[in-house]
Biopython code that builds the backbone (N, CA, C, O; Angstrom):
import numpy as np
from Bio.PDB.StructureBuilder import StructureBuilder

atoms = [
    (1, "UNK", "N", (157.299, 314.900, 70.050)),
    (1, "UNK", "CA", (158.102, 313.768, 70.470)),
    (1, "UNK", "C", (158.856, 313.160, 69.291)),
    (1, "UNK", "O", (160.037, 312.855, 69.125)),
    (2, "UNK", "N", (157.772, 313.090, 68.538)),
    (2, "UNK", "CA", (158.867, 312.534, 66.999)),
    (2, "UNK", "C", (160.299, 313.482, 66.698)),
    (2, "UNK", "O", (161.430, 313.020, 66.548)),
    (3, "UNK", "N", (160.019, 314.509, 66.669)),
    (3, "UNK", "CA", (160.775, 315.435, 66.092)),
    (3, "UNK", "C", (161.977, 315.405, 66.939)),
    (3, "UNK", "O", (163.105, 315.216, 66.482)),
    (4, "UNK", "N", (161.596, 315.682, 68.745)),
    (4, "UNK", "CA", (163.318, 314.954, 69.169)),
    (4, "UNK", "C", (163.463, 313.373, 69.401)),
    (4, "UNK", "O", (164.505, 313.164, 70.021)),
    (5, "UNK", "N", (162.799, 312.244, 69.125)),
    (5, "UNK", "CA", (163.311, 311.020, 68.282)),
    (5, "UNK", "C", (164.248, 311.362, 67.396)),
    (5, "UNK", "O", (165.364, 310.850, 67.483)),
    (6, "UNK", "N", (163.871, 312.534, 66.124)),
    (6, "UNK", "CA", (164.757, 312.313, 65.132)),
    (6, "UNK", "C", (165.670, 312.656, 65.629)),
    (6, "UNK", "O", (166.481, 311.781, 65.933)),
    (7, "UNK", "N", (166.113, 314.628, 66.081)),
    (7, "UNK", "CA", (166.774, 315.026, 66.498)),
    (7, "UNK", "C", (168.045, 314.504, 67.462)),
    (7, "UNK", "O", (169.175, 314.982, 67.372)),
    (8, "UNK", "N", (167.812, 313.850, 68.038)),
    (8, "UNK", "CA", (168.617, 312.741, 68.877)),
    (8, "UNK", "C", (169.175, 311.760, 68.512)),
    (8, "UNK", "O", (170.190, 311.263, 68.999)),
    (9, "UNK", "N", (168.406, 311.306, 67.400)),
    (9, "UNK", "CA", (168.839, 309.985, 66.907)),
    (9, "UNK", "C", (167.952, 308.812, 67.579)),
    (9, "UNK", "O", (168.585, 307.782, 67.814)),
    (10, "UNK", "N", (167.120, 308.812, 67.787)),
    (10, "UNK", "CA", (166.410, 307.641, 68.781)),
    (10, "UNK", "C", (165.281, 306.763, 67.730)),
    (10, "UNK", "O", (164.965, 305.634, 68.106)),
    (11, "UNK", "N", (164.673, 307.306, 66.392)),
    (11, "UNK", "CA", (163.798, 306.726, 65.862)),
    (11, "UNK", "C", (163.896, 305.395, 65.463)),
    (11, "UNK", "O", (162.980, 304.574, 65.414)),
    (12, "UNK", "N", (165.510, 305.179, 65.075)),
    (12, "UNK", "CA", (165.531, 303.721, 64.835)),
    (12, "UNK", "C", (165.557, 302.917, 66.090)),
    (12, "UNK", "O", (165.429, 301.716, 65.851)),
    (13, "UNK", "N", (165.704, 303.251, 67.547)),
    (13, "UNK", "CA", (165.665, 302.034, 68.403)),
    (13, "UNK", "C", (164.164, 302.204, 68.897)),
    (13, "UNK", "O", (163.634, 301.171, 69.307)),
    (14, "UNK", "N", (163.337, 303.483, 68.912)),
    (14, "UNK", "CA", (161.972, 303.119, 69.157)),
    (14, "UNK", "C", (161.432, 302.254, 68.323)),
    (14, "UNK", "O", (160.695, 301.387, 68.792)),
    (15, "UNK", "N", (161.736, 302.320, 66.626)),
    (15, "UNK", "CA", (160.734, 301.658, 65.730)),
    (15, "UNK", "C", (160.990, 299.815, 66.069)),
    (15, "UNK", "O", (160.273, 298.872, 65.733)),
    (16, "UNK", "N", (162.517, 299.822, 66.988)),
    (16, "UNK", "CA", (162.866, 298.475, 67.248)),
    (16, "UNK", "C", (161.747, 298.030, 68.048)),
    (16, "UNK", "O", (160.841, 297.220, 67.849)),
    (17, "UNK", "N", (162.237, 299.194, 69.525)),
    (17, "UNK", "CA", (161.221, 298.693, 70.492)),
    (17, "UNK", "C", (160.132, 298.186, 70.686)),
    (17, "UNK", "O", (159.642, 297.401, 71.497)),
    (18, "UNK", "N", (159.648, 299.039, 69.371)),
    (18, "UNK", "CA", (157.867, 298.232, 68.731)),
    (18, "UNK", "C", (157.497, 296.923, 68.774)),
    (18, "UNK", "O", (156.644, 296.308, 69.414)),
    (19, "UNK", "N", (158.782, 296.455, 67.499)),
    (19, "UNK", "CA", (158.594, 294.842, 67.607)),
    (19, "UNK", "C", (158.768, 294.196, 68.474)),
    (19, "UNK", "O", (158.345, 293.044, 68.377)),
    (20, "UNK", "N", (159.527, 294.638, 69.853)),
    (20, "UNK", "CA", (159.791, 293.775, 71.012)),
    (20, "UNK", "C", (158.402, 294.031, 71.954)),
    (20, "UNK", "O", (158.032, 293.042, 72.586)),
    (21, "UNK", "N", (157.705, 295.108, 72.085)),
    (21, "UNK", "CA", (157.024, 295.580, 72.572)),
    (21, "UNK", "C", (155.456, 295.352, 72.234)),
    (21, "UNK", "O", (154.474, 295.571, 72.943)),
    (22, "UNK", "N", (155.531, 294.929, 71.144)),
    (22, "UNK", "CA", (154.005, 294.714, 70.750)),
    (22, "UNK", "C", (154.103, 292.758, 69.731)),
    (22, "UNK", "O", (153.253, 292.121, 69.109)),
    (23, "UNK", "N", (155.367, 292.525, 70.023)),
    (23, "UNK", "CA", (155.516, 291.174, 69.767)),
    (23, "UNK", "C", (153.962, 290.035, 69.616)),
    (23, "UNK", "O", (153.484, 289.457, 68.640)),
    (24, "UNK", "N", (153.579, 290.089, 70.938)),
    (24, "UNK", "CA", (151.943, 289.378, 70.791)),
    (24, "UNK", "C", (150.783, 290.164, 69.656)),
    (24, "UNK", "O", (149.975, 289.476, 69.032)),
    (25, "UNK", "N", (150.833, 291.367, 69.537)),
    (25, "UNK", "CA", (149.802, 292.018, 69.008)),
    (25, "UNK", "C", (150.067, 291.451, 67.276)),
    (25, "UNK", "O", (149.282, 290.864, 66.532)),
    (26, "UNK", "N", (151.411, 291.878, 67.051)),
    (26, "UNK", "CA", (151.920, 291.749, 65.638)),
    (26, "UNK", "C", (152.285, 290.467, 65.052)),
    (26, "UNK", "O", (152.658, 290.377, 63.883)),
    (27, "UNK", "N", (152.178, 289.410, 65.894)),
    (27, "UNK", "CA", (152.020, 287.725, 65.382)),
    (27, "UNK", "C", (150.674, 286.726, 65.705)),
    (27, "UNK", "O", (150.160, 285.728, 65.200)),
    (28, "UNK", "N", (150.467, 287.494, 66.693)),
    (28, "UNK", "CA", (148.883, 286.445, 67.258)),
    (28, "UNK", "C", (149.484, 286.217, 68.433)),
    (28, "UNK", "O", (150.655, 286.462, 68.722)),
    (29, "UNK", "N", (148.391, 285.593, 69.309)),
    (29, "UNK", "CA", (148.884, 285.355, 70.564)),
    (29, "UNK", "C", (149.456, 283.637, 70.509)),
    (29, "UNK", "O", (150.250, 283.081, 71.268)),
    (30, "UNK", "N", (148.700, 283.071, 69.283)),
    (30, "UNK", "CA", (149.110, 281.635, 69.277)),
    (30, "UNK", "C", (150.858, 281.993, 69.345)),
    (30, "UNK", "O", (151.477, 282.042, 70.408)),
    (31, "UNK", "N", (151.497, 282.229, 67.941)),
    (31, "UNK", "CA", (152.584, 282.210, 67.854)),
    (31, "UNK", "C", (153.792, 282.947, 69.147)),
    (31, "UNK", "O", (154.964, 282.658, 69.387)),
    (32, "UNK", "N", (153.011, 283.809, 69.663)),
    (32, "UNK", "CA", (153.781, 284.557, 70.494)),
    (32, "UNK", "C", (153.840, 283.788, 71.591)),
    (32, "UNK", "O", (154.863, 284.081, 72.211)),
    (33, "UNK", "N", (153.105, 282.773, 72.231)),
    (33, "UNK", "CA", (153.440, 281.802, 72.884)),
    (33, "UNK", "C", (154.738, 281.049, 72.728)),
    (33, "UNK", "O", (155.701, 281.096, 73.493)),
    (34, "UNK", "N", (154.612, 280.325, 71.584)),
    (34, "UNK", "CA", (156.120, 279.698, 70.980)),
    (34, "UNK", "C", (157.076, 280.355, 70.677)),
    (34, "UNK", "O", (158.088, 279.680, 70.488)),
    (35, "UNK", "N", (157.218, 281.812, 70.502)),
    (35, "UNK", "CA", (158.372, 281.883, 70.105)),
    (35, "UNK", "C", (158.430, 283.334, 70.461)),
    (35, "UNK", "O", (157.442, 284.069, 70.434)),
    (36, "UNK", "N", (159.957, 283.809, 70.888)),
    (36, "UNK", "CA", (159.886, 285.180, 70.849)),
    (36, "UNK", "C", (160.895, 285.817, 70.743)),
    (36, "UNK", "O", (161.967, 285.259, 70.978)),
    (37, "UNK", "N", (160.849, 287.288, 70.323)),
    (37, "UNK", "CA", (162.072, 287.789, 70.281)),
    (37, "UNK", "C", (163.393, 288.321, 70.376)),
    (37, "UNK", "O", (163.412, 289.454, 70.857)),
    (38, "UNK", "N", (164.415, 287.883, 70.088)),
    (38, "UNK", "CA", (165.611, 287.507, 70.581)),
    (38, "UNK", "C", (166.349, 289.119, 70.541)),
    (38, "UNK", "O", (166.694, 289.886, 71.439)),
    (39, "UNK", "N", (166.398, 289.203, 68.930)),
    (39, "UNK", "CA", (167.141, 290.409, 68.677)),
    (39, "UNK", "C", (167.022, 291.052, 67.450)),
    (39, "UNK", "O", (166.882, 290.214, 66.559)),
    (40, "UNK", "N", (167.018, 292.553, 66.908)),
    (40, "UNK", "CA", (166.907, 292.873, 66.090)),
    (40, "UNK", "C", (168.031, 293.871, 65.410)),
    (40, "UNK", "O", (168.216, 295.003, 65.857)),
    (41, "UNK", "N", (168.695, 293.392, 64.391)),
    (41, "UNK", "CA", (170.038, 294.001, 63.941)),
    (41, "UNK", "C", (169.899, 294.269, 62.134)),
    (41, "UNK", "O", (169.786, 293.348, 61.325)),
    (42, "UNK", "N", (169.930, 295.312, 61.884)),
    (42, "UNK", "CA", (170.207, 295.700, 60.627)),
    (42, "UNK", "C", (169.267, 294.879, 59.518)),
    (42, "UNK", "O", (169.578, 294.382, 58.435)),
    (43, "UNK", "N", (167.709, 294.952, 60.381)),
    (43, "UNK", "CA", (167.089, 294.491, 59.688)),
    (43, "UNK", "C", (166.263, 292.857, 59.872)),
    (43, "UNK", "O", (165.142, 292.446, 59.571)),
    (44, "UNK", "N", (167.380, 292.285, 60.473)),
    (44, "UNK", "CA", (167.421, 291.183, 60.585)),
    (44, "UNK", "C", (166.654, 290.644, 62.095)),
    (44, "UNK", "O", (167.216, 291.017, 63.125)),
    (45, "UNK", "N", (165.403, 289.790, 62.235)),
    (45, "UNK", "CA", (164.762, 289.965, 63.284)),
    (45, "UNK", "C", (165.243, 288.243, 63.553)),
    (45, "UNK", "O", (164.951, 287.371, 62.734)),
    (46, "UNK", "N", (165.814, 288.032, 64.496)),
    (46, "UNK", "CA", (165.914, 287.052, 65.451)),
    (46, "UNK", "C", (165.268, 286.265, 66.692)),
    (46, "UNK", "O", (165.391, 286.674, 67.846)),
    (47, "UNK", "N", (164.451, 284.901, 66.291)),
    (47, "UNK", "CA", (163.379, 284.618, 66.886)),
    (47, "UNK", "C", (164.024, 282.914, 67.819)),
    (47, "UNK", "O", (164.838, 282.019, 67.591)),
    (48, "UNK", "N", (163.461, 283.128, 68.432)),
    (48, "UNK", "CA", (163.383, 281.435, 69.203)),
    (48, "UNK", "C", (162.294, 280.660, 69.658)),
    (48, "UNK", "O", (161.364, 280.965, 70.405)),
    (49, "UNK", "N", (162.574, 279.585, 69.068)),
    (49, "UNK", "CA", (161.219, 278.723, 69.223)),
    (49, "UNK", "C", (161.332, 278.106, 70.611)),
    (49, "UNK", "O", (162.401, 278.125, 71.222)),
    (50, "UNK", "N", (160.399, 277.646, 71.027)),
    (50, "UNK", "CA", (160.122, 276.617, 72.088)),
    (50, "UNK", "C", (160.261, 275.231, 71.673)),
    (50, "UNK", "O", (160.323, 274.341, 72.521)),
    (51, "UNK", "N", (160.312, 274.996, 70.483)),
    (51, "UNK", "CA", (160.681, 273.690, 69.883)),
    (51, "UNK", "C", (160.864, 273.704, 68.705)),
    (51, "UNK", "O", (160.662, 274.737, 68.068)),
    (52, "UNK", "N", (161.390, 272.306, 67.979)),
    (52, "UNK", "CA", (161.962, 272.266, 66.132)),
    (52, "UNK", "C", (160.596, 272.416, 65.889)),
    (52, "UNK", "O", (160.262, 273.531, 65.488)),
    (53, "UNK", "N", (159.638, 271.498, 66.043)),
    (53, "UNK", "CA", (158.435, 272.082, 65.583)),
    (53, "UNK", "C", (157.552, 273.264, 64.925)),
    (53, "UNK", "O", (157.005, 273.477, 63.843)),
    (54, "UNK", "N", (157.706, 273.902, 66.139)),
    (54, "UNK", "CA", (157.459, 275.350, 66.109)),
    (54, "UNK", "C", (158.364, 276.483, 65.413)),
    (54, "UNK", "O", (158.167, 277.661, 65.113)),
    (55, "UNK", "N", (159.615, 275.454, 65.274)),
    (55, "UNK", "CA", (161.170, 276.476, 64.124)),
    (55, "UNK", "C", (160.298, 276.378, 62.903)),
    (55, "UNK", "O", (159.899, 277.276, 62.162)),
    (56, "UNK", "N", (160.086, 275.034, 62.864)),
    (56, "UNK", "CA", (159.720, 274.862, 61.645)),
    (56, "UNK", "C", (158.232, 275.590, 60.957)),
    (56, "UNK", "O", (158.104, 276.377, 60.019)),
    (57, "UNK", "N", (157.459, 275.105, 61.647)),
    (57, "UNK", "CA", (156.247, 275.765, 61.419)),
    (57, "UNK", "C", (156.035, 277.320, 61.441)),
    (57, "UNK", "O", (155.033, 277.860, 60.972)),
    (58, "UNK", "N", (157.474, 278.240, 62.259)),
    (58, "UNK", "CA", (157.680, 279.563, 61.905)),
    (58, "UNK", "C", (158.345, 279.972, 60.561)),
    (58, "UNK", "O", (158.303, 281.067, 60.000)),
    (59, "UNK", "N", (158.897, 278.958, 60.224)),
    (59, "UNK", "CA", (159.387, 278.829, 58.876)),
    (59, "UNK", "C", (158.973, 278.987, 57.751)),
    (59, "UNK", "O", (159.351, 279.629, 56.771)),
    (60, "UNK", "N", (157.939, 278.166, 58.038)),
    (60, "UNK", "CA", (156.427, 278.184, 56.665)),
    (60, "UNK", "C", (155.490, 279.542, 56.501)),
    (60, "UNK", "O", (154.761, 279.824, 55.550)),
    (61, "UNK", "N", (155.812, 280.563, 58.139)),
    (61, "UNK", "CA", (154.754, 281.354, 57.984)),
    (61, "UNK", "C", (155.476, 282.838, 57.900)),
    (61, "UNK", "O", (155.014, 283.973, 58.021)),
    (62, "UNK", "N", (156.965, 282.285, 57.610)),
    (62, "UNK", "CA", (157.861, 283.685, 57.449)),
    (62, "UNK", "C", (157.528, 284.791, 56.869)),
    (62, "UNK", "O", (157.469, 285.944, 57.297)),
    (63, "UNK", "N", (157.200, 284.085, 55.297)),
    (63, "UNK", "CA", (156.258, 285.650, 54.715)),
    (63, "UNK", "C", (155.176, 286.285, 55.082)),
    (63, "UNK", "O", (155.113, 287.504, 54.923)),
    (64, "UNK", "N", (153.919, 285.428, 55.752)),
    (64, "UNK", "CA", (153.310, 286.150, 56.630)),
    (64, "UNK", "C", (153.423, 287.139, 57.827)),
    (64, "UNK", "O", (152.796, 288.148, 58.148)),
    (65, "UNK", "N", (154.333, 286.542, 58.291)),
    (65, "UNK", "CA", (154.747, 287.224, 59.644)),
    (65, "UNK", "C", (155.651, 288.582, 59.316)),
    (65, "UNK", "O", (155.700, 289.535, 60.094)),
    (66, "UNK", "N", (156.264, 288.536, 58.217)),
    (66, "UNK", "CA", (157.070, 289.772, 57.314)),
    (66, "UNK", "C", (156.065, 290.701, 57.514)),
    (66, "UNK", "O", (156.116, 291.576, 58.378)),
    (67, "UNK", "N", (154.921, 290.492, 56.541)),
    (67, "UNK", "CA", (153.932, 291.056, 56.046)),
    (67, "UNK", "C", (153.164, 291.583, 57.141)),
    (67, "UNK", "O", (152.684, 292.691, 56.903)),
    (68, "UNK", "N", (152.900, 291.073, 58.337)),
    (68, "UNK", "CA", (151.847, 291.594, 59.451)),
    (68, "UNK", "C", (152.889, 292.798, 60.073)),
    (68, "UNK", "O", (152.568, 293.914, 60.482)),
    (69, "UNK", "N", (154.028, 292.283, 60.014)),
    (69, "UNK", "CA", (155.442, 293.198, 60.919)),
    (69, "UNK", "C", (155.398, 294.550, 60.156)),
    (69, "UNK", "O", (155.338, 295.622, 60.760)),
    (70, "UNK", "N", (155.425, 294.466, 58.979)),
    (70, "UNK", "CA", (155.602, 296.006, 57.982)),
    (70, "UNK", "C", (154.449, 296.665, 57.815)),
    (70, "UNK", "O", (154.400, 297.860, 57.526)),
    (71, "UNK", "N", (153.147, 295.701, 58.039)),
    (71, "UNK", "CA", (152.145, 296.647, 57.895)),
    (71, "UNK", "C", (151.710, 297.212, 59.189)),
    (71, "UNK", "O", (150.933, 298.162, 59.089)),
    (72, "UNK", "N", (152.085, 296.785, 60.554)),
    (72, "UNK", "CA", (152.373, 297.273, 61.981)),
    (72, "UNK", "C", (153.215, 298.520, 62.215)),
    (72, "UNK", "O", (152.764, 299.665, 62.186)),
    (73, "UNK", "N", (154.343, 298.224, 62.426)),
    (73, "UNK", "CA", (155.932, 298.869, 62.584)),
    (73, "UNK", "C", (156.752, 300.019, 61.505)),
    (73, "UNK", "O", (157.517, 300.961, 61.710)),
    (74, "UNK", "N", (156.007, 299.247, 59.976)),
    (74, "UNK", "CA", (156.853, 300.020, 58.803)),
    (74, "UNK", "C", (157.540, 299.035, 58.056)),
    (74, "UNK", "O", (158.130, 298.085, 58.569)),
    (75, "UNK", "N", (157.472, 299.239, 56.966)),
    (75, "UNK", "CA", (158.337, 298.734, 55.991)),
    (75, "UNK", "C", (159.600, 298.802, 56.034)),
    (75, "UNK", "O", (160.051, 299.854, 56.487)),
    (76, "UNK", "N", (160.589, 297.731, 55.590)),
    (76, "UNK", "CA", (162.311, 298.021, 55.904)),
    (76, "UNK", "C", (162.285, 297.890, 57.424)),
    (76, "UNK", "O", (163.390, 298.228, 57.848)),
    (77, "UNK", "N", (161.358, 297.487, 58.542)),
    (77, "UNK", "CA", (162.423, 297.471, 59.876)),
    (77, "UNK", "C", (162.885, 295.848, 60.004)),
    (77, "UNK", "O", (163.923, 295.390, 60.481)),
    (78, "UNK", "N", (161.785, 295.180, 59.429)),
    (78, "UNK", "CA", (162.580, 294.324, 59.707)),
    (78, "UNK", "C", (162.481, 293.362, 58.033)),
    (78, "UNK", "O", (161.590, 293.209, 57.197)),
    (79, "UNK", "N", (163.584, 292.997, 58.139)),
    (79, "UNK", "CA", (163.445, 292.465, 56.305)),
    (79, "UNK", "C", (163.714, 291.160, 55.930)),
    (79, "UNK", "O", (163.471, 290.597, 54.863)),
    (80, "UNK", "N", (164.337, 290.678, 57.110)),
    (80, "UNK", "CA", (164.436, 289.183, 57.314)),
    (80, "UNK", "C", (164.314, 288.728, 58.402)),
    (80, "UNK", "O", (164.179, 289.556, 59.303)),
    (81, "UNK", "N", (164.308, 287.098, 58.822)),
    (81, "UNK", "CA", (164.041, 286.574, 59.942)),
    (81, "UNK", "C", (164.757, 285.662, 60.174)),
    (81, "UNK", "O", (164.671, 284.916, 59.198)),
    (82, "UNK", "N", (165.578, 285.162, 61.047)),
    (82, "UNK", "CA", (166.590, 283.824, 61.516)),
    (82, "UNK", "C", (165.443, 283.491, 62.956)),
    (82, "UNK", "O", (165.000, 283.948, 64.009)),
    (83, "UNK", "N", (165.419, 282.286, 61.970)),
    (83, "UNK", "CA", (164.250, 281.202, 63.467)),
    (83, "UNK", "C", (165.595, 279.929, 63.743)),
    (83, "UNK", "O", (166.381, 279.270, 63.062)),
    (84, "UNK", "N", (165.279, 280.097, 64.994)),
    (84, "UNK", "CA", (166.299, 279.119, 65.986)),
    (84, "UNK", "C", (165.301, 278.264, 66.699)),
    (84, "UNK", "O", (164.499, 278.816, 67.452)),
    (85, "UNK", "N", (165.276, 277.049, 66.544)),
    (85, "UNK", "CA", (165.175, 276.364, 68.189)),
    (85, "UNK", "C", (165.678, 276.410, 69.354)),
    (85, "UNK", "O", (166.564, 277.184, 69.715)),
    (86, "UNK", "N", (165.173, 275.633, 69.969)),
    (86, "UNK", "CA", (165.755, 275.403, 71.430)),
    (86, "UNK", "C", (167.160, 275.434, 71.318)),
    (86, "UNK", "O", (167.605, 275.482, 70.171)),
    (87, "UNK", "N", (167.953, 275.417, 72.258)),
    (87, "UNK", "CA", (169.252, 274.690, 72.189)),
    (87, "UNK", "C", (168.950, 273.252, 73.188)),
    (87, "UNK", "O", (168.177, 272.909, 74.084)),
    (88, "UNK", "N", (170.199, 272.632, 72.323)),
    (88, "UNK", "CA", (170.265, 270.948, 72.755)),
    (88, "UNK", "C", (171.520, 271.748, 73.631)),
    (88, "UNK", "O", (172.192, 272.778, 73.570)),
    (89, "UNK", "N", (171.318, 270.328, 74.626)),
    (89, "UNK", "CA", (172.503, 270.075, 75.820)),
    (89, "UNK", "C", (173.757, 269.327, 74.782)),
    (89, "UNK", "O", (173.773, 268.414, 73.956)),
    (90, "UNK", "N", (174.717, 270.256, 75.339)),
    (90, "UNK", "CA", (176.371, 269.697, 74.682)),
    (90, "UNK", "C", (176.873, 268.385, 75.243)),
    (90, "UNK", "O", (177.014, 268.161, 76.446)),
    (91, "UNK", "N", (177.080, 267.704, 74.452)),
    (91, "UNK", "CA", (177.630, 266.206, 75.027)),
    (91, "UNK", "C", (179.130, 266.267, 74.995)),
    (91, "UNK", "O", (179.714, 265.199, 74.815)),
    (92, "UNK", "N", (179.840, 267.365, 75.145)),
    (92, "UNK", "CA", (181.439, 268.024, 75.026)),
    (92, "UNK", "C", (181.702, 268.141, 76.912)),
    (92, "UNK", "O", (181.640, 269.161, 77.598)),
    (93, "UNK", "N", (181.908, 267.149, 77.224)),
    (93, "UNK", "CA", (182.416, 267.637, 78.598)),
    (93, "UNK", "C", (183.829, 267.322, 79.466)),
    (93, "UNK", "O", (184.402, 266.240, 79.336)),
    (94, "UNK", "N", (184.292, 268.297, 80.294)),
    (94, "UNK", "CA", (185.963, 268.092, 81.008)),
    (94, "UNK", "C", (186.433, 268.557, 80.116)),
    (94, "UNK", "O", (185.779, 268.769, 79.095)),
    (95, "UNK", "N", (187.947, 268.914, 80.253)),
    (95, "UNK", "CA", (189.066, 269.189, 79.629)),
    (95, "UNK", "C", (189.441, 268.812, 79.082)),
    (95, "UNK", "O", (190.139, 269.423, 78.273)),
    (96, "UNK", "N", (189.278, 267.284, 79.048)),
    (96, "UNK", "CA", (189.872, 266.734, 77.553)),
    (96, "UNK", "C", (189.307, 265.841, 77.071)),
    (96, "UNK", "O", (188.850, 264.927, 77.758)),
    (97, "UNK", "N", (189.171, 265.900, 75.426)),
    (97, "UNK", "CA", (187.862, 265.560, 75.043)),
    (97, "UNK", "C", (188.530, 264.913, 73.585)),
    (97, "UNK", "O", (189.469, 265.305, 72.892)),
    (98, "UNK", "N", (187.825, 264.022, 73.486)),
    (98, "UNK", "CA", (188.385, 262.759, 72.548)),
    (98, "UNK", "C", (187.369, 263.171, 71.308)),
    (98, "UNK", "O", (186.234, 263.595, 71.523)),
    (99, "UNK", "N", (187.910, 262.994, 70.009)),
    (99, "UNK", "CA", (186.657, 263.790, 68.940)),
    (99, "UNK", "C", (186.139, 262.342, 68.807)),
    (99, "UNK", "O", (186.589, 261.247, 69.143)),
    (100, "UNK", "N", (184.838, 262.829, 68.089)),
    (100, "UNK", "CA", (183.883, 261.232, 67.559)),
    (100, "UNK", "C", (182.839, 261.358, 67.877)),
    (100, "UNK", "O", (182.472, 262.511, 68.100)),
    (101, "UNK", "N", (181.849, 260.219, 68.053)),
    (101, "UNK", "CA", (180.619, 260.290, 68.278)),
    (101, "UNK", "C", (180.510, 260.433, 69.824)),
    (101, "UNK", "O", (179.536, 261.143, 70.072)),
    (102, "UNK", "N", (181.140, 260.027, 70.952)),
    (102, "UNK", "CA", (180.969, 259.712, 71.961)),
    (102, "UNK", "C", (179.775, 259.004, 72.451)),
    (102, "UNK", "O", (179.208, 258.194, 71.717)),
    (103, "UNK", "N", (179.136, 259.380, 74.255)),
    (103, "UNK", "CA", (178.482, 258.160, 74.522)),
    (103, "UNK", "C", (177.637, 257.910, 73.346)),
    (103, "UNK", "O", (177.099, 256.810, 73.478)),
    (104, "UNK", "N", (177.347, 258.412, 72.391)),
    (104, "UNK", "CA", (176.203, 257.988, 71.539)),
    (104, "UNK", "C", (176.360, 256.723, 70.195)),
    (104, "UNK", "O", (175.681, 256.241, 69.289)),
    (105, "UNK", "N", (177.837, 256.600, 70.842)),
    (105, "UNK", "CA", (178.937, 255.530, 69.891)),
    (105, "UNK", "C", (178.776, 254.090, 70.380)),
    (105, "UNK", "O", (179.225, 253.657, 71.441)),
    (106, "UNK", "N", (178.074, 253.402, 69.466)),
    (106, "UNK", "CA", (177.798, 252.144, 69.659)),
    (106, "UNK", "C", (178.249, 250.954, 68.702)),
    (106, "UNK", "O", (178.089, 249.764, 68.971)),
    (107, "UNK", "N", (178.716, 251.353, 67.781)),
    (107, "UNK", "CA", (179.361, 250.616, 66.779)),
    (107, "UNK", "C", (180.851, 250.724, 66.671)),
    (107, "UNK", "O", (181.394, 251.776, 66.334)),
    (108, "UNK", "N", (181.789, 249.162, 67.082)),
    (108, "UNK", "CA", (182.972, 249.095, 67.219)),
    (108, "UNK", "C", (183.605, 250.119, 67.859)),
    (108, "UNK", "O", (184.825, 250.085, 68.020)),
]
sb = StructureBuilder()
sb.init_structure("model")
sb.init_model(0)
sb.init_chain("A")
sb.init_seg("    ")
for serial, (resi, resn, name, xyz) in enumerate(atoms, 1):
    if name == "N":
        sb.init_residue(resn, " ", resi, " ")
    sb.init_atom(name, np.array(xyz, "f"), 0.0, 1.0, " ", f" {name:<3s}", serial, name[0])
structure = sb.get_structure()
């Protein structure tokens, strides 16, 4: 099976699939609760939190989580990490839209 992986060209999106695929095994189940994976591009593993909290606190444990990922998956698949929060609701609404603070504008 490896051999037509290579042959084909498929080894780099299985070794992806891993990390999407074994996501809980390779962070803990705590973290894999909060956060999960978005996307993986040229290395670069793309995560989303369930909250800033949890951005943050994935933040602090980046090199760990490097470290559990390469000794899982392989070294070099994934080599960095972009942690996102939630997204906030846009306060940009209708067609035409006045710049500034809006409703959140309370001074003069």
């Amino acid at each position: 099976m490896s051999r037509l992986a290579t042959d084909r060209g498929w080894s780099q999106r299985l070794t992806d699939g891993q990390v999407f695929g074994q996501w809980a095994k390779l962070v803990g189940e705590e973290v894999a609760e909060h956060a999960q994976p978005v996307s993986l591009k040229d290395g670069e593993l793309t995560v989303r939190a369930t909250s800033t909290a949890w951005a943050t606190q994935l933040r602090l444990l980046q090199g760990q989580l490097l470290t559990k990922i390469a000794v899982a998956v392989g070294h070099g698949v994934v080599k960095r990490m972009r942690i996102h929060g939630p997204t906030a609701p846009s306060w940009r609404k209708g067609a035409r839209h006045v710049s500034g603070r809006g409703p959140r504008d309370t001074y003069g």
